[in-house]
C-alpha positions as CSV (number, residue, x, y, z in Angstrom):
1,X,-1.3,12.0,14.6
2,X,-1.9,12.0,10.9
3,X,-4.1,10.0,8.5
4,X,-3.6,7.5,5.8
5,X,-5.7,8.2,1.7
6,X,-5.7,5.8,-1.0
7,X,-6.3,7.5,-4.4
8,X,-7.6,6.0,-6.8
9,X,-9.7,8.3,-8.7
10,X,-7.6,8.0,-12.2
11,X,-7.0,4.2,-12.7
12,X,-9.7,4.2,-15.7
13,X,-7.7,7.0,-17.5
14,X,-3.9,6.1,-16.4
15,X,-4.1,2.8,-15.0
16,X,-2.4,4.4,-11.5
17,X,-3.3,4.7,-8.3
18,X,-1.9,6.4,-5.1
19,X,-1.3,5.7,-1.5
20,X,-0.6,8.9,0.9
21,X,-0.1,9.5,4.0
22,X,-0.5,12.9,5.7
23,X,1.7,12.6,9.4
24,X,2.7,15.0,11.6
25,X,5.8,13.8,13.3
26,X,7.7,14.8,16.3
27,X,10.7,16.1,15.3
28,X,12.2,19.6,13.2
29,X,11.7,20.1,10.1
30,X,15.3,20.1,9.0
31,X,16.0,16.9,10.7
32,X,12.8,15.3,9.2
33,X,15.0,16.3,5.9
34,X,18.1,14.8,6.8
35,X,16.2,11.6,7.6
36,X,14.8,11.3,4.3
37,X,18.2,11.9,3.1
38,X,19.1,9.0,4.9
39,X,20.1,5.2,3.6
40,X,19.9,4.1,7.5
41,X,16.1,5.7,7.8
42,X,15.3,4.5,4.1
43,X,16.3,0.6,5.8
44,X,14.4,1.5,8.8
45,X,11.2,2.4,8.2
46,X,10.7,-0.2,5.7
47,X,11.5,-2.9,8.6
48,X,10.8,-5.0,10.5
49,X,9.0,-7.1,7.3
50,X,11.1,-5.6,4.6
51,X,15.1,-5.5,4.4
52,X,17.4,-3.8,2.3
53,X,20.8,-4.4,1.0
54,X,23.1,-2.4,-1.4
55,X,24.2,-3.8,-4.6
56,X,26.3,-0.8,-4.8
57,X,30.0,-1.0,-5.0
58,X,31.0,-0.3,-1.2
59,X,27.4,-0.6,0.2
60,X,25.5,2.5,1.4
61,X,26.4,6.1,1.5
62,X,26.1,8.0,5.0
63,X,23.5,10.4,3.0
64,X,21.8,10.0,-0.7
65,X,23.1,12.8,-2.6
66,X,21.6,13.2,-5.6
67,X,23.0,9.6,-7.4
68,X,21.3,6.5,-8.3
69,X,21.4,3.4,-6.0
70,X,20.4,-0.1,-6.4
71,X,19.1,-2.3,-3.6
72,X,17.9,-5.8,-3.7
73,X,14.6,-6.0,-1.2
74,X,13.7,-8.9,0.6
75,X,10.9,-10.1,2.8
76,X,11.5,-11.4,6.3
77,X,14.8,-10.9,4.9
78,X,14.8,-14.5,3.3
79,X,11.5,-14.3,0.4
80,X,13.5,-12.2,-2.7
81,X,11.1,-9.4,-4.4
82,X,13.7,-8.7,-6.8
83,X,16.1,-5.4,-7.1
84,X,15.0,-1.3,-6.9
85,X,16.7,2.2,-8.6
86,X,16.8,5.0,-5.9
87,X,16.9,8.3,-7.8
88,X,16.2,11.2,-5.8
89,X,15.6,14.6,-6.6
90,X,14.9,17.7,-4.7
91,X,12.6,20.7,-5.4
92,X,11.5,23.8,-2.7
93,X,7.9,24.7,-3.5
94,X,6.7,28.4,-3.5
95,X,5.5,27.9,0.2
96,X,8.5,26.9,1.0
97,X,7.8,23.2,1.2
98,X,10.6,20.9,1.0
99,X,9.9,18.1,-1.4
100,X,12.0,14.8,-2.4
101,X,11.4,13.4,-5.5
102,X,12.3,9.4,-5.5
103,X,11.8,9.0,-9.5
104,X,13.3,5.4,-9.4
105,X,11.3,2.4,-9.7
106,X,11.8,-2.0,-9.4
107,X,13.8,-3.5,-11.9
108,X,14.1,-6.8,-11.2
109,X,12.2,-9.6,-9.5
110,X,8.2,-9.8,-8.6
111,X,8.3,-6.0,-8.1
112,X,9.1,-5.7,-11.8
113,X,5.5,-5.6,-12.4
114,X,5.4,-2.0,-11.7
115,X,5.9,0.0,-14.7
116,X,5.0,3.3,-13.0
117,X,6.7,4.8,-9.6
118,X,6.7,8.2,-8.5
119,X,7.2,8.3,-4.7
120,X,7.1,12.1,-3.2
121,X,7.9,13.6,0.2
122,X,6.7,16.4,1.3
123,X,8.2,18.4,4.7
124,X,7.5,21.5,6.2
125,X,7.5,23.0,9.8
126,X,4.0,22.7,11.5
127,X,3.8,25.9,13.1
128,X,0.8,25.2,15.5
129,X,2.7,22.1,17.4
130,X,3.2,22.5,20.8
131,X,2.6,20.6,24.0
132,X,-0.2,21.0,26.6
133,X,1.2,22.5,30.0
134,X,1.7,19.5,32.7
135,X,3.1,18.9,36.1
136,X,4.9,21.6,37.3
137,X,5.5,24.0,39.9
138,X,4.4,27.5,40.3
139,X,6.4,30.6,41.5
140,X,5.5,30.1,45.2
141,X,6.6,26.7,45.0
142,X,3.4,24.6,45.2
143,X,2.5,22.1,42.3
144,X,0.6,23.5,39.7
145,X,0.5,23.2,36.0
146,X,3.6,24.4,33.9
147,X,3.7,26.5,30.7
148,X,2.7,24.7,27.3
149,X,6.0,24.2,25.8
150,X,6.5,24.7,22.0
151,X,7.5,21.6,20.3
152,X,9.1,21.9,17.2
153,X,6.9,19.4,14.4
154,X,6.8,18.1,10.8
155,X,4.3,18.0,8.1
156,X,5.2,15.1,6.4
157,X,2.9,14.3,3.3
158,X,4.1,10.6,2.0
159,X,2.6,9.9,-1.8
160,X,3.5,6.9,-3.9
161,X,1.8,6.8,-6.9
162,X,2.3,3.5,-8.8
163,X,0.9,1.6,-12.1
164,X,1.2,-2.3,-12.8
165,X,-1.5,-2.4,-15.7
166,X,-4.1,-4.9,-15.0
167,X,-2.5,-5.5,-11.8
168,X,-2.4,-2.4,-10.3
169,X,-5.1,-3.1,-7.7
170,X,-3.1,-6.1,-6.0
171,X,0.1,-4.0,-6.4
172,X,-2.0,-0.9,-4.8
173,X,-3.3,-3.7,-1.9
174,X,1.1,-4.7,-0.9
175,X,1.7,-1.1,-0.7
176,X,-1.4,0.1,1.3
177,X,-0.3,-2.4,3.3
178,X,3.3,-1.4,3.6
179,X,3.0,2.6,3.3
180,X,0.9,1.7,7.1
181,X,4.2,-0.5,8.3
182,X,5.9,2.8,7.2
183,X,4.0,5.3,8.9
184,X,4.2,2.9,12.6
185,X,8.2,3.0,11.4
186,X,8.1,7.0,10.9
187,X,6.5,8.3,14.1
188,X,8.5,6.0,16.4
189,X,12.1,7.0,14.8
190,X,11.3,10.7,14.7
191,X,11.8,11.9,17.9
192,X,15.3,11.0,17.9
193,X,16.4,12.7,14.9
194,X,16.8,16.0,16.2
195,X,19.9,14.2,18.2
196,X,20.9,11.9,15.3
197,X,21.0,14.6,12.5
198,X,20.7,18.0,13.8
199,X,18.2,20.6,14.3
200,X,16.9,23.0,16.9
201,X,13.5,21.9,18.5
């Protein structure tokens, strides 16, 4: 299902360290994109502990295209950890991997303490995903087992690098924690995005 990798290898030099997660998710790779396009997914998957709201000017857009957006976090939607700057940017990679670039960072609150953000995700098509033959029927009508059927599936490679100085370790510890919330959040929303934003499985 996909594995979880703290970094960090380069605190000594940059004082930063890295969370990742390496997932392979049930649903297109186009859709996966939409989703990450997506203020309702962004909300989402960083449930049920950690809610979102817009300090925007008319709230949330339907899709996050390519402007900044503020959003004051909460825990257990009553504990305030202070405001965050969405800034996405997208890049296609020579192998054609889709990446989006979330080059924001906290700005207000107990988050503030981060002074480094660089969160990446990473999508492409996994092109050995399919799904073991089961229960079926064969040609002379008796129960047998049916053809594997090809599922259409994501590589979805999740990196946030961050940096907090001296504190980087305890800030390192609240995302580990988190980015594992987050991967829970992913797998069980992506099987309906094929339906919610498009995509041929």
């Amino acid at each position: 299902m996909g594995r979880s990798q703290v970094d960090g290898s380069d605190v000594p030099q940059t004082g930063r360290m890295r969370v990742r997660l390496d997932l392979l998710l049930d649903c297109p790779a186009d859709a996966a994109w939409e989703a990450v396009h997506s203020p309702a997914v962004f909300r989402a998957v960083s449930g049920p502990f950690t809610t979102a709201d817009s300090l925007e000017p008319g709230g949330f857009p339907d899709r996050w295209a390519g402007t900044e957006h503020r959003v004051r976090l909460r825990m257990f939607g009553l504990l305030p950890m202070g405001s965050q700057l969405i800034r996405l940017r997208d890049e296609t990679l020579p192998d054609d991997t889709r990446v989006v670039h979330d080059e924001g960072g906290p700005l207000t609150g107990a988050m503030r303490v981060v002074t480094t953000w660089h969160h990446r995700m990473a999508i492409s098509p996994e092109p050995s995903g399919s799904n073991p033959g089961g229960a079926g029927t064969t040609d002379n009508g008796s129960a047998g087992t049916a053809p594997a059927v090809a599922l259409a599936r994501t590589r979805f490679r999740d990196t946030l690098e961050v940096g907090a100085g001296v504190l980087t370790p305890v800030a390192w510890l609240g995302f580990w924690v988190f980015w594992q919330l987050r991967a829970r959040q992913l797998r069980r929303l992506a099987p309906g995005w094929a339906a919610q934003f498009g995509g041929v499985a």
